[in-house]
N, C-alpha and C positions, 0 to 999 in steps of 0.2 A: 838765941841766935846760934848758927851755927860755929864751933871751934876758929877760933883766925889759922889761915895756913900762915903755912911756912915764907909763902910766896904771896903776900898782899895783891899782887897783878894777876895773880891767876883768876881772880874773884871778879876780874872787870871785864872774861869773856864768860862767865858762870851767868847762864841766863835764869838759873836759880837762887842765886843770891841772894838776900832781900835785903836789896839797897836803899829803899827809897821810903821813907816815912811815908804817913797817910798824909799830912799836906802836903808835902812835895805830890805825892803820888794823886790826888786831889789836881792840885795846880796842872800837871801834865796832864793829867784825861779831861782838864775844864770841868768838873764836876766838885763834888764838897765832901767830904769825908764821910757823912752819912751814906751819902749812896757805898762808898766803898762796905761801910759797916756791914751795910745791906746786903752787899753780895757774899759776903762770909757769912750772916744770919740764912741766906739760900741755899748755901755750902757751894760756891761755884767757887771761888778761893778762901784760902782760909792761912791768910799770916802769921808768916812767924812773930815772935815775940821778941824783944831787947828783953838785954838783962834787967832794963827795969820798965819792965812790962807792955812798951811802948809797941806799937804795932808794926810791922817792918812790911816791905811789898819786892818782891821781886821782877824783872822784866817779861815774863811769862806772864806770870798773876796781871802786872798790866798790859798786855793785849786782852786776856780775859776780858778784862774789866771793860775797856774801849772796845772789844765788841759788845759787851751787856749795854754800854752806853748808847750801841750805831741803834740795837733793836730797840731798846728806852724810847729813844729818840722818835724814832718812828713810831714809837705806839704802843709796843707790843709791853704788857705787863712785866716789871721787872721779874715774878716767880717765871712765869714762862720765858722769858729771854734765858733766865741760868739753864732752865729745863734744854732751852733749845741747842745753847753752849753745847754742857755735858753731851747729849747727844749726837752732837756734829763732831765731839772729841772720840764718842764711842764708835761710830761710824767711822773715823778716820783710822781709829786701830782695827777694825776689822778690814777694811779694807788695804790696810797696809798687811797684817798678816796674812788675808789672803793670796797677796801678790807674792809673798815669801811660800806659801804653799804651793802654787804655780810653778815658781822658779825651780824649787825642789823638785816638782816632780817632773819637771822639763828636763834636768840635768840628770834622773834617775834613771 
């Protein structure tokens, strides 16, 4: 886990934190701890650990995960849903940098 701040409150707008054990984090998305396993064994999130070794999940890691769950749901192979993740995430930063290339050269 990561260092404690100085500032315990600061950690509860940290959407990288990993707040939330695998059951908790389980119970929230309605699914069971395996499937979370799952998606760390596809590499679409990959948890931090407690100091004793426990699995930790952050609020980022779960939207990942509920959307793995929306394409699960419908059908779609849990390998291909991470595949489709990852991809909608690399699509998103290209598309955000291109808009930052745009902007630049607008201003230039």
């Amino acid at each position: 886990m990561p260092p404690r701040s100085t500032h315990p409150v600061d950690t509860l707008d940290d959407d990288n934190y990993p707040a939330y054990t695998t059951g908790r984090a389980a119970e929230m998305l309605g699914t069971t701890p395996a499937f979370l396993r799952a998606l760390g064994e596809h590499r679409l999130i990959t948890p931090l650990r407690s100091e004793g070794g426990h699995r930790r999940y952050s609020r980022h890691q779960l939207r990942l995960a509920a959307r793995a769950r929306q394409l699960v749901d419908t059908g779609t192979p849990i390998e291909a849903a991470c595949r489709i993740i990852n991809l909608e995430g690399q699509l998103e930063q290209a598309q955000r940098l291109n808009e930052e290339l745009h902007t630049r050269e607008a201003t230039s």
